[in-house]
C-alpha positions in Angstrom: 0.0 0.0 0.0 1.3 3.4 -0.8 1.9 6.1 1.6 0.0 9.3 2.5 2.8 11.4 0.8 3.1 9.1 -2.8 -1.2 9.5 -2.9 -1.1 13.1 -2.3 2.0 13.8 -5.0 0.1 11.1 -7.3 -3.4 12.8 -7.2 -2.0 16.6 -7.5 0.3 15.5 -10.3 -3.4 14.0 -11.9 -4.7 17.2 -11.0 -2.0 19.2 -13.0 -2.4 17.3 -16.0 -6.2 17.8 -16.5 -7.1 20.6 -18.8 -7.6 24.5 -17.9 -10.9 24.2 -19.2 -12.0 20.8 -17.4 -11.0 21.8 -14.8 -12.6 25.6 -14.3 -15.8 23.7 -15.2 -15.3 21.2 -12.7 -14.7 23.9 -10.0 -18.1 25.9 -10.7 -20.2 22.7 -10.5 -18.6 21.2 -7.4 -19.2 25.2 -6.0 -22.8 25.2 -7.2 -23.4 21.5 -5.6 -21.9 22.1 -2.6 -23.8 25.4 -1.9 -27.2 23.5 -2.4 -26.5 21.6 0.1 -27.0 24.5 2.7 -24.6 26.8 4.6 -25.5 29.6 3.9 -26.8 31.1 0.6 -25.9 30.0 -3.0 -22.3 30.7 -4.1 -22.6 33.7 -6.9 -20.7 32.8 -9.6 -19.2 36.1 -9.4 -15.6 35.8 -8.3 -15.2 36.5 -4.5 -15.7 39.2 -2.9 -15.5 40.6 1.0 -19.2 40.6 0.9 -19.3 37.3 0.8 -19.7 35.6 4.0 -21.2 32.5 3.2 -19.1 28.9 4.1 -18.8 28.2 0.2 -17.7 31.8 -0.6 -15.0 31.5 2.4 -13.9 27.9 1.6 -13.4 29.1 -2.2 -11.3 32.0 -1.1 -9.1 30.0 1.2 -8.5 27.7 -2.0 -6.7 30.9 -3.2 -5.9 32.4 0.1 -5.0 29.4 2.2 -6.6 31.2 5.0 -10.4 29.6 6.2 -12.3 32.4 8.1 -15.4 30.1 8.9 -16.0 32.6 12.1 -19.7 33.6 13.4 -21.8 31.9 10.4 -24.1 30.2 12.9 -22.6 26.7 11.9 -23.6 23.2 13.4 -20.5 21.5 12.1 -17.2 22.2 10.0 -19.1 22.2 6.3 -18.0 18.8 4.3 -17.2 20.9 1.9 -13.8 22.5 3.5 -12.9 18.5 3.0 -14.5 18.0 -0.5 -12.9 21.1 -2.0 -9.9 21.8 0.0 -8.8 17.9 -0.3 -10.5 16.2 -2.8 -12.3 13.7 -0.7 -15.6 12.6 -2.1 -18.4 13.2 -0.2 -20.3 9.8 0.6 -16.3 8.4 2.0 -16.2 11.2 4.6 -16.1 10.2 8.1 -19.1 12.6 9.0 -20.9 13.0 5.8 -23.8 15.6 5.5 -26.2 13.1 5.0 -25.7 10.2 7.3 -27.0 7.5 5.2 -23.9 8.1 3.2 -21.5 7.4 5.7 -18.1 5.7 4.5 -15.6 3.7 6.3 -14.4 4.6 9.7 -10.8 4.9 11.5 -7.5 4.7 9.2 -9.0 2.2 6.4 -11.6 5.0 5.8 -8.8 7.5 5.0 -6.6 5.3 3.6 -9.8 4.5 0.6 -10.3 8.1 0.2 -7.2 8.4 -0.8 -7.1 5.8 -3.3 -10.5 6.6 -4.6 -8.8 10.0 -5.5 -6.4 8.4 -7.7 -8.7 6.4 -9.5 -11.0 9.7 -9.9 -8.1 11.7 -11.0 -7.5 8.8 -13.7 -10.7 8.9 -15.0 -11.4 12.6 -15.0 -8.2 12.4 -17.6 -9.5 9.9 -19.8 -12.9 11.2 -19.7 -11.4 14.9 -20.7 -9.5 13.5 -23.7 -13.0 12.4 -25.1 -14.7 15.4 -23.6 -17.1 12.9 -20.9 -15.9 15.4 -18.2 -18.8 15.6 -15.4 -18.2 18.1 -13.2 -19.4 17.2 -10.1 -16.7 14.8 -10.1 -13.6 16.4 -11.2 -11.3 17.9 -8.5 -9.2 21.4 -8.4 -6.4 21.4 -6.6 -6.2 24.5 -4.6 -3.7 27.4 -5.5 -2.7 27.7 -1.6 -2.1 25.2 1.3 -4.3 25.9 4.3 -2.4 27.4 7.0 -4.5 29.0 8.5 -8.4 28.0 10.2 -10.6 29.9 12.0 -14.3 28.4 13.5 -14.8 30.1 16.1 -18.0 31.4 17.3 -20.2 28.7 15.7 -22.3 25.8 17.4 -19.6 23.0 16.3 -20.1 19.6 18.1 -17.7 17.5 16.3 -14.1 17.9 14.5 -14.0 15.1 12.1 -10.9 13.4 11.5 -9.7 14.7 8.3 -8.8 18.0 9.9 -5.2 15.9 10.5 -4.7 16.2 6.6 -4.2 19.8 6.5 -0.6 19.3 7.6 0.3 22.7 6.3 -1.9 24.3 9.4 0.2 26.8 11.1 -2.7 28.4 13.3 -6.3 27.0 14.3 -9.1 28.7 16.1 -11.7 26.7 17.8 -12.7 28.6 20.1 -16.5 29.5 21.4 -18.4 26.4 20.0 -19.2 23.0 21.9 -16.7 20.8 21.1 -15.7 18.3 24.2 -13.1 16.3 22.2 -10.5 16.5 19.3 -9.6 13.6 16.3 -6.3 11.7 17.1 -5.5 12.7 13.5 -4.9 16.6 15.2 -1.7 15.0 16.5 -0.2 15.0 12.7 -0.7 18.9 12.2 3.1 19.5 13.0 3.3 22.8 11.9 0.7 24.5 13.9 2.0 26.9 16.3 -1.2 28.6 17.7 -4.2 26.3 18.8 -7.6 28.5 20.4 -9.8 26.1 22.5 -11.4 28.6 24.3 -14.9 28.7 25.6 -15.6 25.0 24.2 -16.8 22.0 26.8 -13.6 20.2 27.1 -13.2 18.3 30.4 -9.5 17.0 29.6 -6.3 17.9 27.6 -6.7 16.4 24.2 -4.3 14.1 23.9 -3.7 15.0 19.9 -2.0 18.1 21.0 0.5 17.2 23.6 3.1 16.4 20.9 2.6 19.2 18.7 6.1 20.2 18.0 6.1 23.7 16.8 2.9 24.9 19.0 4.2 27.7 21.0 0.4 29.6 21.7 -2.5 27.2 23.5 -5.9 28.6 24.8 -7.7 26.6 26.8 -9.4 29.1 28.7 -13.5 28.6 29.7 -13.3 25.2 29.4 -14.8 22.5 31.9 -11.2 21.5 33.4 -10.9 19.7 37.1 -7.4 18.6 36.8 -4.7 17.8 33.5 -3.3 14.8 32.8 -0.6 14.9 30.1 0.8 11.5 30.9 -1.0 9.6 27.5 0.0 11.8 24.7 -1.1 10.7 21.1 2.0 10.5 18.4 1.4 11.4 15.0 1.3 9.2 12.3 4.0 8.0 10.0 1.6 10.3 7.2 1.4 13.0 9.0 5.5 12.9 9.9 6.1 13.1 6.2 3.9 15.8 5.1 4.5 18.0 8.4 8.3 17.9 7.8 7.6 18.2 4.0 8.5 15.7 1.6 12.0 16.1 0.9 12.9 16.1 4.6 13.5 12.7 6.8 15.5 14.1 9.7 12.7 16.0 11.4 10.8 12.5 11.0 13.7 10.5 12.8 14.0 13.2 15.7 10.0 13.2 16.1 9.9 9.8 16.3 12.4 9.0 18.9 11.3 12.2 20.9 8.0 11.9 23.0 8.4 16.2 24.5 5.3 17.6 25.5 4.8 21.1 24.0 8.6 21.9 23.5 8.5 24.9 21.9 4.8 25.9 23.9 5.6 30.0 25.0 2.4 30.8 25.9 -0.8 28.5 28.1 -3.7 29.8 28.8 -6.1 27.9 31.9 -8.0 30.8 33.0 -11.5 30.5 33.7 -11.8 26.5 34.3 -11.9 24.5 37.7 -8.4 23.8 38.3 -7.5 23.3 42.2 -3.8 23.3 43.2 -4.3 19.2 42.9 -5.0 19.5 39.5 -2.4 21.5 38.8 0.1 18.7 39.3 -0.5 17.0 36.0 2.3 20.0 34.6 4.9 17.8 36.8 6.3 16.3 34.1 10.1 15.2 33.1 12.1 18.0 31.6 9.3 20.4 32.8 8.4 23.1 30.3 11.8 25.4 29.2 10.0 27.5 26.5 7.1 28.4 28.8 6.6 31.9 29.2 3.3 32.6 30.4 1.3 30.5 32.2 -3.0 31.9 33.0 -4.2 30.4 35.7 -6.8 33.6 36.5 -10.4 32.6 38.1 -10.1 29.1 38.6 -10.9 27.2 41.7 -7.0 27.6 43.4 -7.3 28.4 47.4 -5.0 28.9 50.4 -1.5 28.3 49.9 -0.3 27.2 46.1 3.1 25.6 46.3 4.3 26.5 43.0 7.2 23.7 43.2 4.6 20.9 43.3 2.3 22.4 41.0 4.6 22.1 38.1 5.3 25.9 38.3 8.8 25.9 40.1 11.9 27.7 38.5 13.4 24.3 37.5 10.3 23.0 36.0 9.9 26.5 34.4 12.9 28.2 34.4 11.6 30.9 31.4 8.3 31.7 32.9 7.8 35.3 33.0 4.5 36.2 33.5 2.4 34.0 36.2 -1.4 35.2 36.2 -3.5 34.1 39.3 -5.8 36.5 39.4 -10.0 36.0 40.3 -8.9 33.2 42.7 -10.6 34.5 45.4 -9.9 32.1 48.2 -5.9 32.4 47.2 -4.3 33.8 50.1 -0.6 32.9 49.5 2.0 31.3 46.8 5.0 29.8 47.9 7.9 28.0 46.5 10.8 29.4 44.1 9.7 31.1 41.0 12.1 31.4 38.0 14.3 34.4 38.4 12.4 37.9 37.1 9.0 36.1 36.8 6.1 38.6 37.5 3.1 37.1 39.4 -0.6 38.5 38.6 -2.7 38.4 42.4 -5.7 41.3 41.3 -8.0 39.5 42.8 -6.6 37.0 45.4 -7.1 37.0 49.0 -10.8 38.1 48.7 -12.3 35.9 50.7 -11.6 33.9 53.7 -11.9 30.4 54.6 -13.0 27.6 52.2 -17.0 27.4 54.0 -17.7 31.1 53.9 -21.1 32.3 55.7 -24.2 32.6 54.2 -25.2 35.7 52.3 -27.0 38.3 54.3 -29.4 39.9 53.0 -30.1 42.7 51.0 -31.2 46.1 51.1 -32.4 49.3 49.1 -30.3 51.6 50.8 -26.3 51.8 51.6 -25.9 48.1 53.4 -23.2 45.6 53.8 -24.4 42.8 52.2 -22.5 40.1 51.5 -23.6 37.5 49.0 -20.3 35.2 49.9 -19.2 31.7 47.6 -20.0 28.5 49.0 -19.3 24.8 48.4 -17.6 23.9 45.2 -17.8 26.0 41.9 -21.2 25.2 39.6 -20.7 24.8 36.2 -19.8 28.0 33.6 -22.2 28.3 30.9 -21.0 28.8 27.2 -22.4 31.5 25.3 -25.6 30.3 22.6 -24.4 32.4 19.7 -21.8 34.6 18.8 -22.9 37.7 16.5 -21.7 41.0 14.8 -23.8 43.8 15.5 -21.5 46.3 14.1 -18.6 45.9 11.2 -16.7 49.2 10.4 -14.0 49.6 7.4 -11.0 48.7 7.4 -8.6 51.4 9.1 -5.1 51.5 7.5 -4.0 49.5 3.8 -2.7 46.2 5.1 -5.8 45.7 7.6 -9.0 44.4 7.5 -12.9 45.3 8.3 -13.1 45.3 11.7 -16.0 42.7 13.1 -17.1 44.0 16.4 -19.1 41.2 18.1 -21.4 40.1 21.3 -21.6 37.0 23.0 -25.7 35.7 23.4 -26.6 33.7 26.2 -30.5 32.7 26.2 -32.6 30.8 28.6 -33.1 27.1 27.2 -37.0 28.3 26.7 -39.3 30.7 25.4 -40.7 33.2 27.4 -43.8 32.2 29.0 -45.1 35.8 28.3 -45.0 35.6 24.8 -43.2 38.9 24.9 -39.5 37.6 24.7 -37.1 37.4 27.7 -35.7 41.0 29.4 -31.9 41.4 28.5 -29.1 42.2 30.2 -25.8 43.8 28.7 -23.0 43.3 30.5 -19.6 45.9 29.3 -15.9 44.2 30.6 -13.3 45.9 32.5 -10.1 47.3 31.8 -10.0 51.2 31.9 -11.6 51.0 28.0 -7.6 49.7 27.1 -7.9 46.2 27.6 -10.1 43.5 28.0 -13.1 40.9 26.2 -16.7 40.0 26.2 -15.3 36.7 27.5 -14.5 38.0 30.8 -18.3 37.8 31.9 -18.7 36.8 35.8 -19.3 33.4 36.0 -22.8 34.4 38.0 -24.0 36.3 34.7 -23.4 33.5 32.7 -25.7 31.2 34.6 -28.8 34.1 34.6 -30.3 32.8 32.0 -30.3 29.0 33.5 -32.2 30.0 36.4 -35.8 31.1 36.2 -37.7 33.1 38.8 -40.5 31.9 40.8 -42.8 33.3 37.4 -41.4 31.1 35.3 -39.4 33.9 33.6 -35.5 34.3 32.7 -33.4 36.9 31.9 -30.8 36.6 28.5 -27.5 37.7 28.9 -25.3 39.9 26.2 -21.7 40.2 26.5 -20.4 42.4 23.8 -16.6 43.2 22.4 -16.3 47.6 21.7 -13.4 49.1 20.2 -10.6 49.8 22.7 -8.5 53.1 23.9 -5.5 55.1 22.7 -6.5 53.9 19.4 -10.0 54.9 19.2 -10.8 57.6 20.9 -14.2 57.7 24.7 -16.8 59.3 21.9 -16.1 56.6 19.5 -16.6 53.5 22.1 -19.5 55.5 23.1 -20.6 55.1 19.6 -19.9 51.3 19.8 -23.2 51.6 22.8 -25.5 53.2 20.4 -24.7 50.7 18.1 -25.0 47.7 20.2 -28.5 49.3 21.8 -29.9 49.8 18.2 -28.4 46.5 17.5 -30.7 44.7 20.2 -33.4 47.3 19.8 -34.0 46.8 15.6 -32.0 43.3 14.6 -31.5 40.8 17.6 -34.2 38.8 17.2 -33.9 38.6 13.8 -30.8 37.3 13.5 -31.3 34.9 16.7 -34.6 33.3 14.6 -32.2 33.3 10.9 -30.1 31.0 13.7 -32.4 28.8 14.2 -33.1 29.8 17.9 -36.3 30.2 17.4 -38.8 33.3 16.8 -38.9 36.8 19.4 -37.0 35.5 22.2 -35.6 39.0 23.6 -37.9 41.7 24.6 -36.1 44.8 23.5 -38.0 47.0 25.6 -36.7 46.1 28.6 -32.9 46.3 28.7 -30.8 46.6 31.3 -27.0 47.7 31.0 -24.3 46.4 33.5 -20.8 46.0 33.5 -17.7 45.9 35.6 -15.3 48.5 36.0 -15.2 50.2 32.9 -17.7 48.8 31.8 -19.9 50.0 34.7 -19.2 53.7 33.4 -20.5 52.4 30.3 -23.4 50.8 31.8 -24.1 54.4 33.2 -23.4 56.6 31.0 -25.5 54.8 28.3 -28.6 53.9 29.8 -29.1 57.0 31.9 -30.2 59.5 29.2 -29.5 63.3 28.8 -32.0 65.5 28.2 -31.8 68.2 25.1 -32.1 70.7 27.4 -28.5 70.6 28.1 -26.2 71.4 25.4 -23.7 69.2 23.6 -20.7 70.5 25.2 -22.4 70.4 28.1 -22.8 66.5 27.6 -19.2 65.8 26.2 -20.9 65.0 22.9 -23.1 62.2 23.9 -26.4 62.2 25.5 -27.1 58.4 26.0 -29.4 55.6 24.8 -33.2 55.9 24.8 -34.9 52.7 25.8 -33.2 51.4 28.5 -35.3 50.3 31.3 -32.4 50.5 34.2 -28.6 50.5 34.9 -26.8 47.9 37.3 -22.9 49.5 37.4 -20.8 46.7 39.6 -17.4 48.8 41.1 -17.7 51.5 38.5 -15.0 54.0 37.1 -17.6 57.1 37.5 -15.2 60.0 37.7 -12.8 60.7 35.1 -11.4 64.0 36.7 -10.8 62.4 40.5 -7.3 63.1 41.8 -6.9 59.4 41.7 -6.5 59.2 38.0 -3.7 61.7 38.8 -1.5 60.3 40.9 1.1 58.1 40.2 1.2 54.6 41.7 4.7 53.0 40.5 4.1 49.8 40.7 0.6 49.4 41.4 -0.2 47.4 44.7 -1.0 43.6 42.6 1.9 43.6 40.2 4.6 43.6 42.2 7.0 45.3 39.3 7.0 48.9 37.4 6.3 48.3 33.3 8.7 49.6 31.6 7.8 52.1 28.8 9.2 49.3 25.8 6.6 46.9 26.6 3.7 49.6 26.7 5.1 51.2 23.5 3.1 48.8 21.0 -0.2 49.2 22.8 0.0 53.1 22.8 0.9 53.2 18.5 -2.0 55.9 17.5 -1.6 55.0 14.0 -2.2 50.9 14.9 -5.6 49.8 13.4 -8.0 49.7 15.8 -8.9 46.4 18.0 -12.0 45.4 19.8 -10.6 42.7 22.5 -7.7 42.3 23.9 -7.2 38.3 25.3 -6.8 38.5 29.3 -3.7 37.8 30.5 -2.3 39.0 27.3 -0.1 41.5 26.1 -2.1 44.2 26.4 -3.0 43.4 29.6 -0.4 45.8 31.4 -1.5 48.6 29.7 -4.0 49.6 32.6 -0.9 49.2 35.3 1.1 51.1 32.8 -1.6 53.8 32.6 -1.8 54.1 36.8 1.9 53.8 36.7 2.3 57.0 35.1 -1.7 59.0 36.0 -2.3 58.5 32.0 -5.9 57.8 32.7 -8.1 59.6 31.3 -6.0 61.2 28.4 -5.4 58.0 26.9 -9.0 58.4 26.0 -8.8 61.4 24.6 -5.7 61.5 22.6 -7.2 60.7 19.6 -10.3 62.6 20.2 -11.3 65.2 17.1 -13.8 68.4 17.7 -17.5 67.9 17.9 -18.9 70.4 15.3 -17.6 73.2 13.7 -16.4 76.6 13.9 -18.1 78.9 17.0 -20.0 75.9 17.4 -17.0 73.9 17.6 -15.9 72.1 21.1 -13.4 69.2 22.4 -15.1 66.6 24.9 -13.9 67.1 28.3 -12.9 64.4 30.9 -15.5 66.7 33.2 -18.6 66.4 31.0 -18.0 62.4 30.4 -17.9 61.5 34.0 -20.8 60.4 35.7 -20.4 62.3 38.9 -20.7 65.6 36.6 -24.1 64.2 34.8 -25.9 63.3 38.1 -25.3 66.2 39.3 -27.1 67.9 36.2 -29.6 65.5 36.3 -30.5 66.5 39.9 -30.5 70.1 39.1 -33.0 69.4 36.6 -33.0 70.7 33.1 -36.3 73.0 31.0 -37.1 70.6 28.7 -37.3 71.6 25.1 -40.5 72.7 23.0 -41.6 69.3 22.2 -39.6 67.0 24.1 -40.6 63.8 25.8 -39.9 64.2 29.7 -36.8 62.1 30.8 -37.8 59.5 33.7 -35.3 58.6 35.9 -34.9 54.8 35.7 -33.8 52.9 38.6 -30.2 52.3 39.4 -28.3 49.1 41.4 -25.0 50.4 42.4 -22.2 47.4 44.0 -18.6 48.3 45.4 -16.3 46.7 47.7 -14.5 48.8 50.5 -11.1 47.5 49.5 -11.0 48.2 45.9 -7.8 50.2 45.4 -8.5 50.2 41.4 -10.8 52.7 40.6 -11.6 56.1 42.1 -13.2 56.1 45.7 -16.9 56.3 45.6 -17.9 58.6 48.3 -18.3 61.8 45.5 -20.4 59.1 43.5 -22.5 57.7 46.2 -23.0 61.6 47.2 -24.1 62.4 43.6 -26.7 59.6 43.8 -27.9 60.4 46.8 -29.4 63.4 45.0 -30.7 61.3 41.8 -34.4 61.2 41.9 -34.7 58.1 40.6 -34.6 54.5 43.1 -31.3 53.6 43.6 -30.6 50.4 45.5 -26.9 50.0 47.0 -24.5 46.8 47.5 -21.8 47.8 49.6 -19.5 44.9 50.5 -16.4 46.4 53.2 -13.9 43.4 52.6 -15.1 43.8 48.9 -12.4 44.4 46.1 -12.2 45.2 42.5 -14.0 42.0 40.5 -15.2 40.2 43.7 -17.9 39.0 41.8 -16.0 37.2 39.6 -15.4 33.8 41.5 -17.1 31.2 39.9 -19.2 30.6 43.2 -19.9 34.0 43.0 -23.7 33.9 43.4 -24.9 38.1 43.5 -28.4 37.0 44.9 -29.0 40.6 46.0 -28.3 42.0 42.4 -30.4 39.0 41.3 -34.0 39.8 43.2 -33.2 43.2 42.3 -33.4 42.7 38.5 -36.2 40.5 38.9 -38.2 43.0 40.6 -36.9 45.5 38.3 -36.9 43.9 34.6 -39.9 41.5 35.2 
């Protein structure tokens, strides 16, 4: 029996000899097939375009390309047809054919017939074009570009079928944000892949594919399902996939894989954040030879408590002797680390130390004026829901020549029914953290994930929206502020639309009752879009932006309020849970004005000491403004100010009262729920804010939690009860 490598070089040397013309035919017909088959709309017969964002018009490109952008097309599986077109593997011998009365053979035999079915394809799709018999749907094109790169993510994926491991030319693969709870032992032969995404998926182990992966130096893993990791059964890859990852002119790299069994040798970079690791299931990185080429390792809100001996943990300097960058933060129940570090390694505790004890007390209860409630973890962690769908609600041109349209996106999380009401379900929209530098829509507490899981006593549930917005120096506070609008209109004109073209069925979100939240940040967001301004005021006097009509109430969690509070302006050098001073070098590349803009930044990241940076040296809040052009023009002209866009300033207008226009609707206050913790050392204090809402006529309802810090909400036992009866009571 031949190998992998003499069938592939037989069948593209068949596939060079056919005609120009067969073979341009053969393409459109296997195009038009495969696009009746579903996924999206009909191929055009156009050529392709950007506009074109079906699965058939992406898989086409990439046979140009070599790049597969699959991402946020509402997909139950990979489409056959990345396998048909992009391999030349009939249909009816896939191993997860559309239609599953046309399964072929399973495990190795099954590839190894594809394969020679190929060859005897490409020999008769010659003959046949010498006596011009060519039928299209059965010729094959051989793409113009290996595939080395593959994106999924965002989809509703179940299943990765085995002939992924063919595409040994795959240099990076993103999984992420889809269901899928295992991978193919053929992944193991993608030897060139250096970047693997498996974030937000329902994995409950390592796959043991990817432990052998020789040139993977970037793993997510992040918002999976994981107790504990065990890397002691790694898969190797085959003797097909050797040959065709080392390329086939090369043995040596063969030899050397072969007698090597190194787990991620070359890995720089492991992201675990946001599982259910313990310090126990930590120990599965205790392996021989350790990791040298690790240089971060993300262990942020996972289920780590008291004291975390790094040594036994895997973590140690001689197990790790290059990590840099160790990120524990969100453990709340972490109180110490010991053990010996690698020399110069930077350790990430934001977070740790917020509670006490492993068997906190129960949650007191709550109250609608200043109180110190306390709605403390108990017990082991629940599970983390995954998001339901992943959509756009806003794409905006591309910014500079060698860039592209910027996609910015929301994460959906929907109750498993319908509403009982027939109305749809309330919404809430919850903004992320990170001083508008930094930061995801994946950093949603674990507590708002499960919202829409748990019904109240009526029957009803809430749905949950965590939305991506473009991100500072680069895009300048009015700009994100137009990223709200957009997002509110989005919700307010589209959602349910696009929720029932994804098959989630018909009116599911009642758009007129909307509640913004958010952390941080994403509090101020929270605020400063859903409580409205009215035209009374000028637009200078409103920095340029007045709001977002519609929104039923605002629930800010440890809010940045005030943008002109003396704490902005002081210096901390090095800020209390870093440990180090960042130097201006590795800020420089987040702070490039002229970089095309971005929309998330991956915790634990890069980017992720720009907000240290930005208290390091009081940058906060020009970094906001620094791109920031002049509303209007000439007398009528004006700059935003820092004064006009905080909070504190537009309470204390909206006390004052305002004469409403000739015309104009009155302005009701909506009500407000308004959490802090007495420890957190990362925002402004809140006195002035708390002070300003004392004079807000509408209800306000206060969580004040004394040992509280920045993000104690986000440990996964995190349950919020009090913010919980409050938005019942509020959106239902």
């Amino acid at each position: 029996m031949s190998s992998m490598k003499e069938q592939i070089a037989a069948r593209r040397a068949a596939a060079k000899a056919t005609t120009s013309a067969s073979r341009t035919t053969a393409a459109q017909a296997s195009a038009n097939a495969a696009a009746s088959r579903g996924y999206g709309q009909s191929a055009p017969s156009a050529p392709d375009t950007l506009e074109d964002r079906t699965a058939i018009g992406q898989i086409k490109r990439a046979a140009k390309s070599g790049k597969l952008d699959l991402s946020s097309l509402n997909l139950p599986r990979i489409p056959a047809e990345t396998y048909t077109l992009l391999l030349g593997i009939p249909t009816k011998e896939l191993s997860n054919p559309p239609d599953a009365e046309a399964a072929g053979p399973s495990g190795v035999q099954g590839m190894t017939a594809t394969f020679s079915a190929q060859l005897a394809l490409a020999e008769k799709a010659e003959r046949d074009a010498v006596f011009n018999k060519a039928k299209k749907e059965e010729a094959w094109v051989e793409p113009e570009a290996e595939l080395v790169q593959f994106s999924v993510e965002g989809n509703s994926v179940e299943v990765v079928e085995r002939e992924i491991g063919a595409f040994g030319g795959l240099k990076s693969v993103n999984l992420s944000s889809n269901r899928i709870s295992s991978l193919p032992d053929s992944f193991a032969d993608l030897l060139r892949l250096t970047t693997l995404n498996l974030s937000h998926n329902a994995l409950a182990a390592v796959p043991p594919a990817i432990l052998l992966l020789p040139k993977l130096e970037v793993l997510d893993l992040s918002h999976n399902a994981l107790l504990s990791l065990d890397l002691s059964s790694p898969l190797e890859p085959t003797d097909e996939g050797l040959s065709y990852g080392a390329g086939f002119l090369s043995t040596s790299f063969s030899r050397q894989t072969k007698a090597s069994k190194v787990v991620w040798p070359m890995l720089r970079s492991l992201n675990l954040g946001h599982n259910r690791l313990s310090a126990e299931g930590l120990r599965g990185l205790r392996i021989p030879g350790g990791f040298k080429s690790l240089r971060l390792v993300n262990l942020e809100s996972n289920a780590l408590e008291g004291e975390l001996d790094v040594e036994a943990a895997g973590l140690g300097r001689e197990a790790m002797p290059g990590l840099t960058s160790l990120v524990l933060s969100g453990n709340g129940y972490l109180r110490a680390v010991k053990g010996e570090l690698a020399e110069g390694c930077k350790v990430d505790k934001e977070g740790t130390g917020t509670f006490t004890g492993s068997r906190p007390a129960a949650p007191a209860s709550s109250s609608a004026d200043t109180s110190t409630t306390r709605d403390t973890p108990s017990g082991p962690a629940p599970d983390v829901p995954q998001p339901d769908l992943r959509l756009v609600y806003r794409t905006l041109p591309a910014a500079t020549f060698d860039s592209l349209p910027l996609e910015v996106d929301l994460d959906l999380y929907l109750p498993p029914t319908p509403s009982s009401s027939g109305k749809g379900h309330p919404v809430v929209v919850w903004f992320h953290g990170g001083g508008l530098l930094q930061g995801n829509k994946e950093n949603l507490p674990p507590h708002f994930r499960r919202l829409p899981q748990t019904p109240y006593d009526n029957g009803e549930s809430v749905a949950v929206i965590s939305p991506n917005y473009r991100l500072a120096p680069q895009v300048p506070i009015i700009d994100i502020l137009s990223d709200v609008t957009a997002l509110v209109t989005f919700i307010q004109t589209k959602l349910n639309e696009r929720i029932a073209k994804a098959g989630k069925g018909e009116k599911r979100i009642d758009a007129e009752r909307i509640c913004l939240s958010g952390g941080s940040a994403g509090g101020y967001l929270a605020m400063i879009g859903g409580m409205e301004m009215p035209l009374g005021l000028s637009d200078e006097d409103v920095g340029g932006y007045r709001g977002e009509k519609g929104v039923k109430c605002v629930a800010p969690f440890y809010p940045i309020t005030d943008l002109t509070d003396k704490f902005w302006a002081t210096e901390t050098n090095p800020v209390p849970w870093m440990d180090r001073s960042i130097s201006q070098a590795e800020a420089k590349p987040h702070l490039d004005l002229r970089a095309p803009p971005i929309c998330t930044a991956i915790s634990g990241g890069p980017r992720s000491i720009l907000y240290p940076y930005m208290l390091q040296h009081a940058l906060f809040p020009s970094l906001l403004f620094m791109n920031q052009r002049s509303i209007g023009s000439g007398l009528d002209g004006f700059r935003p100010s820092p004064a006009a866009l905080s909070m504190t300033t537009r309470l204390d207008l909206l006390a004052k009262g305002v004469s409403r226009r000739r015309g104009e609707k009155e302005i009701l206050p909506i009500p407000v729920y308004f959490a802090y913790g007495g420890k957190d050392d990362k925002v402004q204090p809140m006195e002035k804010t708390v002070a300003a809402l004392k004079e807000y006529k509408g209800q306000v309802t206060y969580e004040y939690r004394p040992e509280g810090d920045h993000q104690f909400d986000e440990d996964p036992r995190e349950t919020c009860e009090a913010f919980r009866k409050w938005l019942g009571e509020t959106l239902l």
